[in-house]
DOKEKOL-36796 format. One line per 5 residues: number of its first residue (from 1); their letters; for each residue z, y, x of N, C-alpha, C. Coordinates in pm, whole numbers. Each point is the difference from the previous one (the first is absolute). Layout:
BEGIN
NUM) a) Z/Y/X/Z/Y/X/Z/Y/X | ... .
//
This chain:
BEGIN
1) xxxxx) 1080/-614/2187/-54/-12/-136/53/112/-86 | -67/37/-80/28/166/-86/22/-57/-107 | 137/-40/-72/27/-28/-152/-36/106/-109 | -139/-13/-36/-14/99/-83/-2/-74/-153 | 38/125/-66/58/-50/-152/-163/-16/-68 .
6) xxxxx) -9/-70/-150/-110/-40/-10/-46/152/-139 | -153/53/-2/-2/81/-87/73/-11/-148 | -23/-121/-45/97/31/-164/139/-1/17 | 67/35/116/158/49/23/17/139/-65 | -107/75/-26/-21/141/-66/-11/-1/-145 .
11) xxxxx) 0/-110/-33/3/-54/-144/107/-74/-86 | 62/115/-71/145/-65/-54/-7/53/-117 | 163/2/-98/24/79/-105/118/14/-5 | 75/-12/125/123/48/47/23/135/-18 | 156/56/-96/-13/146/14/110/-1/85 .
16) xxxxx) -30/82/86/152/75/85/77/88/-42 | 121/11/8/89/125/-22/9/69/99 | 0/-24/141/51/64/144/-135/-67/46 | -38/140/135/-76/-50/134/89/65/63 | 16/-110/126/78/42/132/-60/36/72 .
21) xxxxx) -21/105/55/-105/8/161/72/44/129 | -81/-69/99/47/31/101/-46/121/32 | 44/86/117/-45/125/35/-90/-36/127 | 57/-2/126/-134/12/122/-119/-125/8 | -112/46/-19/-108/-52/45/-2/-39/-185 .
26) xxxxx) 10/11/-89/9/-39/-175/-36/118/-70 | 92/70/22/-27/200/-55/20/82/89 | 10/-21/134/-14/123/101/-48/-82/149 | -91/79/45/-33/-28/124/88/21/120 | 11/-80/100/142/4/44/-86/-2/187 .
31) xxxxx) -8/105/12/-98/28/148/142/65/78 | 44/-142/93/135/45/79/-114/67/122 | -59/-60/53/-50/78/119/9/186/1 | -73/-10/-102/-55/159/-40/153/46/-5 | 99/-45/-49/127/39/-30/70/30/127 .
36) xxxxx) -9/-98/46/57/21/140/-63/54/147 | -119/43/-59/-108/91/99/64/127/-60 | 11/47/-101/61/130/-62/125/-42/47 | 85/-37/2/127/-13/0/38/45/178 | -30/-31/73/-38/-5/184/-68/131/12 .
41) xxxxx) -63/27/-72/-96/141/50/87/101/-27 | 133/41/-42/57/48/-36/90/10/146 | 10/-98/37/80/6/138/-107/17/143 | -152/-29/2/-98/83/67/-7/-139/40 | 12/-105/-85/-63/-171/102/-146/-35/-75 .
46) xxxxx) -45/-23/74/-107/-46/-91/-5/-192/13 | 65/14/-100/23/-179/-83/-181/-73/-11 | 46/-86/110/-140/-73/64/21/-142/-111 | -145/-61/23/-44/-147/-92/142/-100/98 | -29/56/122/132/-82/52/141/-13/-40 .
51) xxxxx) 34/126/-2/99/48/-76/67/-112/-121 | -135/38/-70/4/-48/-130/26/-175/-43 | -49/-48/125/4/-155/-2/107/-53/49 | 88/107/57/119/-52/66/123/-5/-118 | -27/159/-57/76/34/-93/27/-101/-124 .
56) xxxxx) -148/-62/-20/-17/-100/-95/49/-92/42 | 21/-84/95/44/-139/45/156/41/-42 | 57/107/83/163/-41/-83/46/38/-128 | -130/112/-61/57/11/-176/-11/-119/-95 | -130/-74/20/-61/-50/-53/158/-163/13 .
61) xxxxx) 34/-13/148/90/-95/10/157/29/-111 | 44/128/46/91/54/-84/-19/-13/-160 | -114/46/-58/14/-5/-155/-22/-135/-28 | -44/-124/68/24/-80/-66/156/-97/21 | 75/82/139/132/-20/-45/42/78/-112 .
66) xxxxx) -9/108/-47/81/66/-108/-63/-91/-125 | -103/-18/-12/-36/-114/-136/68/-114/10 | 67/-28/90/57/-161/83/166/72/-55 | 50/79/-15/142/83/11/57/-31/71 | -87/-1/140/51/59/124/71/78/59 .
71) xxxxx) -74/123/-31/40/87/17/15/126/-86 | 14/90/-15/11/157/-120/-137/33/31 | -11/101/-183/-68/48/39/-8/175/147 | 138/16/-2/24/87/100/0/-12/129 | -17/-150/17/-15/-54/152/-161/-18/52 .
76) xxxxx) -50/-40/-149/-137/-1/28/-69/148/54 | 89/85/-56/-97/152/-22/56/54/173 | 120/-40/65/40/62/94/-61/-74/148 | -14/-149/-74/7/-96/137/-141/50/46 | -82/-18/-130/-167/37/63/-20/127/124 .
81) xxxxx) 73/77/-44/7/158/64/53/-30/146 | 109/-57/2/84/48/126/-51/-4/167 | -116/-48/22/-87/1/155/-35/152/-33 | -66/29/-88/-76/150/-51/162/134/43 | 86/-59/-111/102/97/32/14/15/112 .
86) xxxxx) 69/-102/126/-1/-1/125/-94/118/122 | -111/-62/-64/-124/93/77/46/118/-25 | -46/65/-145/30/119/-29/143/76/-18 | 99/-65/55/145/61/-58/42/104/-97 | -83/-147/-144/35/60/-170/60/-118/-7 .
91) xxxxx) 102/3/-98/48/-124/-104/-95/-85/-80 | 40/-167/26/-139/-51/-50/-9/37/-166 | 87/48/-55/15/15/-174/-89/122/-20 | 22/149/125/-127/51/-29/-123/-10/-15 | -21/-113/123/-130/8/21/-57/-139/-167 .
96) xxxxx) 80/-45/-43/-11/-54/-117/-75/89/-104 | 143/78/8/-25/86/-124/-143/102/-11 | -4/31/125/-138/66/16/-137/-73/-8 | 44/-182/8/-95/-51/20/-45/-31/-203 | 140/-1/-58/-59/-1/-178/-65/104/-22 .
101) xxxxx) 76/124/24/-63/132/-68/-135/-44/44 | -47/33/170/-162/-49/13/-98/-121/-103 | 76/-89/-65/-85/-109/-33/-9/70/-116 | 95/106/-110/-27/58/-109/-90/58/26 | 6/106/66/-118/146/17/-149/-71/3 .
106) xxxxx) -5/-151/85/-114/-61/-20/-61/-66/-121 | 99/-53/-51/-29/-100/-104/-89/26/-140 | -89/-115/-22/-115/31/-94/25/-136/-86 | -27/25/-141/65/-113/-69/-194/-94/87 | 23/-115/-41/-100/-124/-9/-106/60/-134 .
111) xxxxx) -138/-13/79/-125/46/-120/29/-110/-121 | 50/117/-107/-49/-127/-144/143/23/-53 | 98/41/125/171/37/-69/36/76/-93 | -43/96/-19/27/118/-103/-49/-58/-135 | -140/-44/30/-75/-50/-115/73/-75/-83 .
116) xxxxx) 10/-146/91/97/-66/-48/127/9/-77 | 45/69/78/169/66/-83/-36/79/-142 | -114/80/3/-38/87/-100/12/-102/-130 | -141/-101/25/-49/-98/-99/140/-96/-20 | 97/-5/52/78/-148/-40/134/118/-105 .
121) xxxxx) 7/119/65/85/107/-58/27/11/-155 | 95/-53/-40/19/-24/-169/-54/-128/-44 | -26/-90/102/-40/-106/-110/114/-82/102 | 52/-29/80/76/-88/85/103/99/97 | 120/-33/-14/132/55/92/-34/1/121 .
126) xxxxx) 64/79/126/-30/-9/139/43/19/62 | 49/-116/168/108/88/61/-100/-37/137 | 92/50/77/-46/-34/157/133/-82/56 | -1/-113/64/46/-54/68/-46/-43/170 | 70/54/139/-55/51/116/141/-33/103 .
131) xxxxx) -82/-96/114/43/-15/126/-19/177/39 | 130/59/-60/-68/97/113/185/104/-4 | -72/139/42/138/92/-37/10/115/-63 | 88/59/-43/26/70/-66/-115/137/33 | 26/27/119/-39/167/25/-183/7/19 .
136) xxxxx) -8/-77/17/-148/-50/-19/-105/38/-131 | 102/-173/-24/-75/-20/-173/48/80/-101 | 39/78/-13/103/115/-75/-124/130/24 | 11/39/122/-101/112/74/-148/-45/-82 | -55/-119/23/-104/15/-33/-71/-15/-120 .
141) xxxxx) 95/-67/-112/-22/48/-117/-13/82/-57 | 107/132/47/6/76/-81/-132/100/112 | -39/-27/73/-142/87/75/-110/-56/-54 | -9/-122/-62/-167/-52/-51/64/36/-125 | 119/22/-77/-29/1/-153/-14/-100/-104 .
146) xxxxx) 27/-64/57/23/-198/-37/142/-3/-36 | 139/82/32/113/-108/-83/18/5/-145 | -66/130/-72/12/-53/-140/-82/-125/-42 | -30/-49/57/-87/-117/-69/122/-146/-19 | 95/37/77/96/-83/34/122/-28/-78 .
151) xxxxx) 51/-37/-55/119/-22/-77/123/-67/102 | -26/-57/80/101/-33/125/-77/-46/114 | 78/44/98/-39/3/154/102/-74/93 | 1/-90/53/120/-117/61/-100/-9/128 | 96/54/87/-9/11/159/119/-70/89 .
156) xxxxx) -74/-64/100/71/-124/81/120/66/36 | 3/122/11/101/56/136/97/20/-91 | -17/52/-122/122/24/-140/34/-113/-12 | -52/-105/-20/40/-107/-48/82/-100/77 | -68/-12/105/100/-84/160/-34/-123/-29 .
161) xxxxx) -136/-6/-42/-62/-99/-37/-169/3/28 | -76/-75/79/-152/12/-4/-81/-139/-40 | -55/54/-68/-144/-106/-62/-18/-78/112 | -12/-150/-8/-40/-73/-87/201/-43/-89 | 89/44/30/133/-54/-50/-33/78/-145 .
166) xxxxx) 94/-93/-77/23/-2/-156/74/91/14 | 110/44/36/90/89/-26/-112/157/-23 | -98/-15/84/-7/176/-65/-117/-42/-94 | -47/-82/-33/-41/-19/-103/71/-29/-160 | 100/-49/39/112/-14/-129/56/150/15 .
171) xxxxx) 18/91/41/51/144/32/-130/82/-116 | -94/-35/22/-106/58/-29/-35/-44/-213 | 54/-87/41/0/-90/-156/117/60/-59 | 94/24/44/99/42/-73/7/168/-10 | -66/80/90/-32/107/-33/-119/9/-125 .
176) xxxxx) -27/-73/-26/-176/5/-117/116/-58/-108 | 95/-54/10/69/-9/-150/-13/-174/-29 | -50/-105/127/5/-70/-19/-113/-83/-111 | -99/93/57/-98/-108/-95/-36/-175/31 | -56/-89/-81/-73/-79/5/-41/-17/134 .
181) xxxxx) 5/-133/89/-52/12/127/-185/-17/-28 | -26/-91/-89/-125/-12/-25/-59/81/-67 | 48/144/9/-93/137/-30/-22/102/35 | 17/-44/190/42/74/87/-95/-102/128 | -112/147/28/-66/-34/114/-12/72/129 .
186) xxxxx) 36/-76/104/29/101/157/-150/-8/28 | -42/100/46/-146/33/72/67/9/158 | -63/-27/87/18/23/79/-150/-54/160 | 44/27/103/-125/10/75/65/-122/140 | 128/-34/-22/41/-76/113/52/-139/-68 .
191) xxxxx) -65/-93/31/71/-121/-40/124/-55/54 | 71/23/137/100/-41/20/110/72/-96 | -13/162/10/103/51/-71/-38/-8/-171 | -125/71/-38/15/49/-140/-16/-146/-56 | -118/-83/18/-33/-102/-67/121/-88/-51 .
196) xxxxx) 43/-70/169/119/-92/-14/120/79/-69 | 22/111/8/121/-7/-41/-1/49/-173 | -154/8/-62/48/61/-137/-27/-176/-67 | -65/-58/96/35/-169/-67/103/-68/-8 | 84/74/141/162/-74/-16/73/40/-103 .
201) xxxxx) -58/153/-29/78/17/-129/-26/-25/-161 | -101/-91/59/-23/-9/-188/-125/44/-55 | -82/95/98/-100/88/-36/-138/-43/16 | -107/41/-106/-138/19/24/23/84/107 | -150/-30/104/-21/32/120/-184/87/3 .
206) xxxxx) 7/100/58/-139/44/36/-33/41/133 | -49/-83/70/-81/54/114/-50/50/30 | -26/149/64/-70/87/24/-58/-7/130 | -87/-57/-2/-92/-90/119/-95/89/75 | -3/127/-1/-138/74/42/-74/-46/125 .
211) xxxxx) 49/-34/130/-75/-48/84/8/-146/31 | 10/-70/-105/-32/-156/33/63/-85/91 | 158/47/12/61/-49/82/72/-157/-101 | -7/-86/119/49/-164/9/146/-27/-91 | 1/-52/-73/138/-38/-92/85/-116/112 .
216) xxxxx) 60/54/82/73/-101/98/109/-94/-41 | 27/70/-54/126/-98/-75/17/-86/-126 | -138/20/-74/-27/-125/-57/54/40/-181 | 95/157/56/44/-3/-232/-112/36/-16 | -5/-6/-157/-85/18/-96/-44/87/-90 .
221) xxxxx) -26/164/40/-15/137/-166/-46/-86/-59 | 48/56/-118/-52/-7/-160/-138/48/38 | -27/145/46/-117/16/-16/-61/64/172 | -112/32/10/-24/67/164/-119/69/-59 | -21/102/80/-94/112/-13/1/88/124 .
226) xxxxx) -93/61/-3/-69/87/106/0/128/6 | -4/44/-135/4/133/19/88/21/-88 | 79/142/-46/80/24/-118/-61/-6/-140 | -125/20/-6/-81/32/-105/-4/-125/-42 | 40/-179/41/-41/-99/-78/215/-22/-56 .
231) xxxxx) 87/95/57/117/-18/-37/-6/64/-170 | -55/116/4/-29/61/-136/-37/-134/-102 | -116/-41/41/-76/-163/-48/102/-78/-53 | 83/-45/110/142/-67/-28/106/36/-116 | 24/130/-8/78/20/-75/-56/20/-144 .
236) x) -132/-9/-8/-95/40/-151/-34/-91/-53 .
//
């Protein structure tokens, strides 16, 4: 069953002080394949759909131990690598590191991102809050031209903390100066991490729903939408 929010959820007179957004798959397209087809071609492999499905079964297991604080985020970035290192006799941290730079050189914000940031620019504060890491999300801001739009940027791997936990969300609140929790809305595109955890903290919630995927776990956005262009809607 697809919990979809009902149309007058776009209808308020709520003003915000802060939008939180998430970064991959929210304001940047996050194409690991392509990343890691560039990333392999560099060493003369050509990174197969097989490849790719294997690779996924133990990242995909790993990051949701590091959301679990399982494990680091440095264990996550090395453990994924180390069959690859093996093969190729590189260090799995290179083949990491080569594997961010690749996802920068690729990366294209989400159609409607720029826009968005443009139109909300001076009327509402903005940070990014991101399961992600430093050398990455750092790289690719400043290549699309998107971090002035930002007033703070709170990344999992700085923090030693990942979404859905309060802690880097209270990290993130206290960098903004501690506003009002009820004037402060997380956008985001994943309900386990962004949704649940800007509700644990207190926060209006926005769903960034683009392909109609299933609300499994049953919380509740404030609001859901489809494209960025009905988030503009939201905030007007």
């Amino acid at each position: 069953m697809n919990l979809m929010m009902p149309e007058v959820n776009l209808c308020f007179a709520k003003n915000y002080e802060w939008i939180l957004f998430d970064a991959d798959e929210t304001l940047f397209h996050f194409d690991a394949y392509g990343g890691l087809k560039l990333l392999f071609s560099k060493y003369e492999i050509n990174f197969s759909d097989e490849d790719y499905i294997e690779y996924q079964k133990l990242n995909k297991s790993l990051w949701a131990d590091y959301q679990n604080d399982l494990i680091t985020a440095q264990e996550l970035q090395t453990r994924r690598f180390n069959s690859w290192a093996d093969r190729l006799g590189v260090s799995a941290l290179e083949l990491n590191s080569g594997f961010l730079q690749a996802m920068a050189t690729i990366c294209k914000p989400i159609d409607g991102a720029e826009d968005l940031l443009r139109a909300l620019s001076g009327k509402v504060r903005m940070g990014i809050i991101t399961n992600g890491f430093t050398e990455l999300q750092q790289a690719r801001l400043e290549r699309t031209g998107l971090r002035d739009f930002f007033q703070i940027v709170v990344i999992s791997e700085a923090v030693g903390a990942a979404k859905p936990h309060r802690r880097i969300f209270d990290h993130a609140l206290s960098m903004m100066g501690d506003p009002s929790r009820d004037k402060v809305l997380m956008v985001g595109d994943t309900v386990e991490s962004d949704i649940l955890g800007g509700i644990n903290s207190g926060l209006d919630t926005c769903w960034f729903n683009a392909h109609g995927k299933v609300n499994s776990i049953g919380v509740n956005p404030t609001y859901q939408v489809s494209s960025l262009k009905e988030i503009e809607q939201v905030i007007q």
